[in-house]
ZALUM-981117 format. One record per residue (C-alpha): residue number from 1; x, y, z. Coordinates in nm, 3 decimals. Example, Ala and Ser with C-alpha at 12.3 -4.5 7.8 and 13.67 -1.06 7.14 Angstrom:
# residues 2
resi px py pz
1 1.230 -0.450 0.780
2 1.367 -0.106 0.714
This chain:
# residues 285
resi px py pz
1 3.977 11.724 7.974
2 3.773 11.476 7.787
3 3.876 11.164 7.688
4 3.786 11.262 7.342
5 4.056 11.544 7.340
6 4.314 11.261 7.542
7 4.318 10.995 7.252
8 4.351 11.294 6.963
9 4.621 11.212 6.762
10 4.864 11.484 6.774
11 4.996 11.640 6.497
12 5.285 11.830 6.402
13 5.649 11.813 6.201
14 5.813 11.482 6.166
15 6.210 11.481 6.020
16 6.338 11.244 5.726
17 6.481 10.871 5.827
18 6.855 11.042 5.787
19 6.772 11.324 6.046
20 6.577 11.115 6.256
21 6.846 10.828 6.300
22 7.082 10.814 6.600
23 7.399 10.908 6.492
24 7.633 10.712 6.682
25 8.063 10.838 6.769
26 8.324 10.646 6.971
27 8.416 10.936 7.232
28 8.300 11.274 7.189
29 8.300 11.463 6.849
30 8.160 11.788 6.917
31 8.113 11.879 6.579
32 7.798 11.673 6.547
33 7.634 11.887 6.837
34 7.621 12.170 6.635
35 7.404 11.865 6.405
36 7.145 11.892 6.652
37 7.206 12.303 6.758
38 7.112 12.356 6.390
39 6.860 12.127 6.358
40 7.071 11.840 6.151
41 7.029 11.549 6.333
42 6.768 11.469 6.595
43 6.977 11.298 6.845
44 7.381 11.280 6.821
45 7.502 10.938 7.109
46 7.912 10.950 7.232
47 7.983 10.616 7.339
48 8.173 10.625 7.621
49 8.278 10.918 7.657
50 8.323 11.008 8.036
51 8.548 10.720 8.206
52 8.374 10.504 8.468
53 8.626 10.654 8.743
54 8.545 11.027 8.679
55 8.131 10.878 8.652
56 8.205 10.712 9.006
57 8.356 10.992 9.109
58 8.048 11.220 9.057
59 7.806 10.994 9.153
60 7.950 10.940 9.513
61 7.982 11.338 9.591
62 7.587 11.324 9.427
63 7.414 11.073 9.695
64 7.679 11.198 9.984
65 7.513 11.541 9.932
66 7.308 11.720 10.168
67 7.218 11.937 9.948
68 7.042 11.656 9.740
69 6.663 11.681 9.713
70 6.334 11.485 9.638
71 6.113 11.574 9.332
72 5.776 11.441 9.326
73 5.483 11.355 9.082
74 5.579 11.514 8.770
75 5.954 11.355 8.765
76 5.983 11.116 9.088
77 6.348 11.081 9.225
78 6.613 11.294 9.352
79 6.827 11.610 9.230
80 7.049 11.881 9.294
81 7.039 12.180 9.114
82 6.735 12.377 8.977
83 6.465 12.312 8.761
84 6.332 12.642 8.523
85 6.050 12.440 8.427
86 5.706 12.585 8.533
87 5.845 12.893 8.776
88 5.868 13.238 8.702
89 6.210 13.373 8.615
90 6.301 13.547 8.950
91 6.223 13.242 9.152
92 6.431 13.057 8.936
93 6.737 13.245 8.947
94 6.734 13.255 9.341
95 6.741 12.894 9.355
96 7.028 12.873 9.088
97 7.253 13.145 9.279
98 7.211 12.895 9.559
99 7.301 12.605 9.394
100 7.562 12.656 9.195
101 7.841 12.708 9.442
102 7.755 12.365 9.546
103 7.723 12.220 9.168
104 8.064 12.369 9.080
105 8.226 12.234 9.422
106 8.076 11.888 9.350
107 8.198 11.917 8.997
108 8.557 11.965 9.099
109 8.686 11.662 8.987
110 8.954 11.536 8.766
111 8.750 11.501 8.412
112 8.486 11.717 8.520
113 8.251 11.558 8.178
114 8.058 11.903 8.168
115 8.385 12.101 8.172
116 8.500 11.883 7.891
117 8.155 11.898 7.729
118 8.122 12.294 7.667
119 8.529 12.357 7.607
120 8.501 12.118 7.292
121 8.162 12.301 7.200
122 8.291 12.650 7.297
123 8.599 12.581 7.040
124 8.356 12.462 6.757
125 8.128 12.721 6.799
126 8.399 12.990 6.798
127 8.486 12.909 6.402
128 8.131 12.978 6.363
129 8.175 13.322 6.545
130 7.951 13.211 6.839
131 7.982 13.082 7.234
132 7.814 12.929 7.474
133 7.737 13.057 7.812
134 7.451 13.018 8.069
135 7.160 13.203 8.003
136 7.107 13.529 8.226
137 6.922 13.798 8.347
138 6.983 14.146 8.499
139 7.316 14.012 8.609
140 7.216 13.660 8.717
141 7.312 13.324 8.553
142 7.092 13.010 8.496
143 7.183 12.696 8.683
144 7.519 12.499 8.498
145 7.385 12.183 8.551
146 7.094 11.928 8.719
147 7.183 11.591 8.871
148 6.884 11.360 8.890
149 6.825 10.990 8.916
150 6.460 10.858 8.837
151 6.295 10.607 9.079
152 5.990 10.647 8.911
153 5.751 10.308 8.822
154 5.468 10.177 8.580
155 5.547 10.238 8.206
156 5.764 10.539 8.262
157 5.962 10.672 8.501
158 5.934 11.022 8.325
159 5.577 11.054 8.155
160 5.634 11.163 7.727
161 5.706 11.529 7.703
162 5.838 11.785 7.514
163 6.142 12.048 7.604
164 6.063 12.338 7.391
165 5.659 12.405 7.564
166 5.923 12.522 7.852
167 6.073 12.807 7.631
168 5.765 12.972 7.552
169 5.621 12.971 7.900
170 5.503 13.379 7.991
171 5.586 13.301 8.332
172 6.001 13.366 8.197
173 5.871 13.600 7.961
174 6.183 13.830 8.094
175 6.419 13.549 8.069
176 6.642 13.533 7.738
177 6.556 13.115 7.714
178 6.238 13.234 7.521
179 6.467 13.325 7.197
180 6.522 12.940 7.198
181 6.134 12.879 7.033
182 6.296 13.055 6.686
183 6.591 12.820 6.714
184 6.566 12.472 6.801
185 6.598 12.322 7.182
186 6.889 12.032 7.252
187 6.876 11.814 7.608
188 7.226 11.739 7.698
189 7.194 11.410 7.897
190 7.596 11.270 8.076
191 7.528 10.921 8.191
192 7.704 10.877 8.507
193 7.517 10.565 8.629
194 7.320 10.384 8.385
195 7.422 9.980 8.441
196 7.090 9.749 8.428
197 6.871 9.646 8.167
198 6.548 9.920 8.090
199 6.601 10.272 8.172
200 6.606 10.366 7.789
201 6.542 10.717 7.620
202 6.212 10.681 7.415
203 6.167 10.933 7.156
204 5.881 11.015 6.876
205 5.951 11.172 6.575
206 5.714 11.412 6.616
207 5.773 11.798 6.751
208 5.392 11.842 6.851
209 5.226 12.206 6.742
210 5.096 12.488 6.909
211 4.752 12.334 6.790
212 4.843 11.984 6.977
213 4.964 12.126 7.285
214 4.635 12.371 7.360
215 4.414 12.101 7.263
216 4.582 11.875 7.546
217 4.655 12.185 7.827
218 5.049 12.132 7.724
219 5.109 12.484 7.541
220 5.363 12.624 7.813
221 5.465 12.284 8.020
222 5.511 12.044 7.798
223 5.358 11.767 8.003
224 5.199 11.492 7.996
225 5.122 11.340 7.632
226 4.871 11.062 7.640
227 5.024 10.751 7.497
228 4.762 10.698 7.258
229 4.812 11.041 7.105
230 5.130 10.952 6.974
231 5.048 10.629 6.789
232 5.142 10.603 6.454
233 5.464 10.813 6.469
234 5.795 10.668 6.432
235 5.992 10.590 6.804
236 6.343 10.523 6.910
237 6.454 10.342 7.196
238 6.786 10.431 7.282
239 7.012 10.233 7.493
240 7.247 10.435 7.734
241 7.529 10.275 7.931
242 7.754 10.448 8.222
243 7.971 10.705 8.048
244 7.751 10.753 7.783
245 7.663 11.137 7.686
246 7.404 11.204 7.422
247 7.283 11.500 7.297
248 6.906 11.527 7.103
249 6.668 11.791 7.008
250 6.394 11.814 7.302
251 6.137 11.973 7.099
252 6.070 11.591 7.019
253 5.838 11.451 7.247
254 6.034 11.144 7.448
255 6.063 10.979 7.818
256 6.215 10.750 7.992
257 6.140 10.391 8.125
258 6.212 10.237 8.473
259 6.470 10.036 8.510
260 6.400 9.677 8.561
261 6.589 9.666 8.836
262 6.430 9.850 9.122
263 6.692 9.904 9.337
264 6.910 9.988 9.046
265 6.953 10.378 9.017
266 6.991 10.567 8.683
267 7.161 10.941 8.713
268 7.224 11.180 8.494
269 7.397 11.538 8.487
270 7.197 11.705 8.267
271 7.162 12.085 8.108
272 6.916 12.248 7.829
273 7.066 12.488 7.565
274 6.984 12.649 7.212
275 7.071 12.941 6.969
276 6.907 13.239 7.099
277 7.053 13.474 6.788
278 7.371 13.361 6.515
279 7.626 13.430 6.797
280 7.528 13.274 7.104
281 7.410 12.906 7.264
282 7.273 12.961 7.622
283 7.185 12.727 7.853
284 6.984 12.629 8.163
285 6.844 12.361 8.408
């Protein structure tokens, strides 16, 4: 790619200053993630929403796993769970059938933050005549969840990137995540261990276009966008805390620092979901 094509100035929409400000609750309201599911808001914070003893508790039974892994160059750190992005479908859904047994065991706790997440979404949606389930295919279910924690250095310890490239990717073609790119895309991010200074959400208010992404070899990943191709547009830098959980559209291209703190860790239990029609939110890893 030349460096021409690198330093191009991407272009595509940009929201108003009232869509594109944090919108910021004591405790969870999950009205306002329906803000973001409809394409409201951009990014919706709950302060303190998961209490530090249910985050402990999560984050011991994450780095006592065996079943915890290493990622490498394109998100450095370690996880457990299963990540859709870049696989076909089939190879996907193996890995989550094998996971989630152990995602649901290590979730068994009093509090369990993603049980409480999707029951107060699940009743909210319901008075719109929708639900929310994992996404599926020919009887098999998407991952429930991810656990990562970023030990990634330099500038970011996840490069800028966009959520929604994902959706559109023909290698899940089969898989009903696609019906996402007529809807809009929301990163649920549960902050179990989040406690020195840096590791901060960065986020442009920009969703890039098709245009953008073929011009810079992004159309169906998503990832990397130069830095310089982002100048100009309006960023956010979000401050998350243990217990945090914050919910924003991922069509938005963002990242994430390092912490300044090296041996300081920053996890996360994380999921993806969207409309894929009026009456149903699915979501994946």
């Amino acid at each position: 790619m030349s460096n021409a094509v690198q330093d191009r100035l991407i272009t595509g929409w940009s929201g108003s200053p009232d869509y594109f400000t944090m919108r910021e609750y004591d405790g969870f309201v999950p009205e306002a993630v329906l803000d973001v599911l409809h394409g409201r808001a951009a990014i919706v914070m709950f302060r303190g929403m998961v209490p530090r003893d249910v985050c402990d508790a999560v984050t011991d039974r994450f780095w006592a796993s065996t079943h915890r892994k290493v990622r490498g160059v394109e998100a450095p750190g370690f996880y457990l769970g299963a990540y859709s992005w870049n696989k076909p479908t089939a190879r996907y859904l193996d890995e989550s059938g094998q996971v989630n047994p152990v995602l649901r065991d290590l979730l068994d706790v009093p509090g369990d933050p993603m049980k409480q997440f999707y029951t107060g979404l699940g009743d909210v949606l319901a008075r719109e005549g929708a639900q929310v389930r994992p996404a599926s295919h020919d009887g098999r279910s998407a991952a429930i969840a991810l656990l990562r924690s970023w030990h990634g250095a330099g500038e970011f310890a996840l490069d800028p990137h966009d959520d929604d490239s994902q959706c559109a990717d023909p290698q899940m073609a089969d898989f009903e995540r696609r019906h996402v790119v007529d809807h809009q895309v929301a990163a649920l991010n549960i902050c179990l261990e989040n406690d020195s200074e840096g590791g901060r959400l960065v986020y442009w208010n920009v969703k890039p276009d098709v245009e953008s992404k073929r011009a810079l070899d992004v159309e169906f990943t998503g990832s990397p966008y130069p830095l310089e191709s982002l100048s100009g547009y309006e960023a956010q830098w979000i401050e998350v805390r243990t217990g945090d959980v914050y919910v924003f559209n991922g069509a938005h291209v963002h990242a994430v620092e390092p912490n300044t703190a090296a041996a300081q860790t920053r996890t996360t239990l994380a999921a993806m979901m969207g409309f894929i029609d009026e009456q149903t939110v699915v979501t994946w890893s």
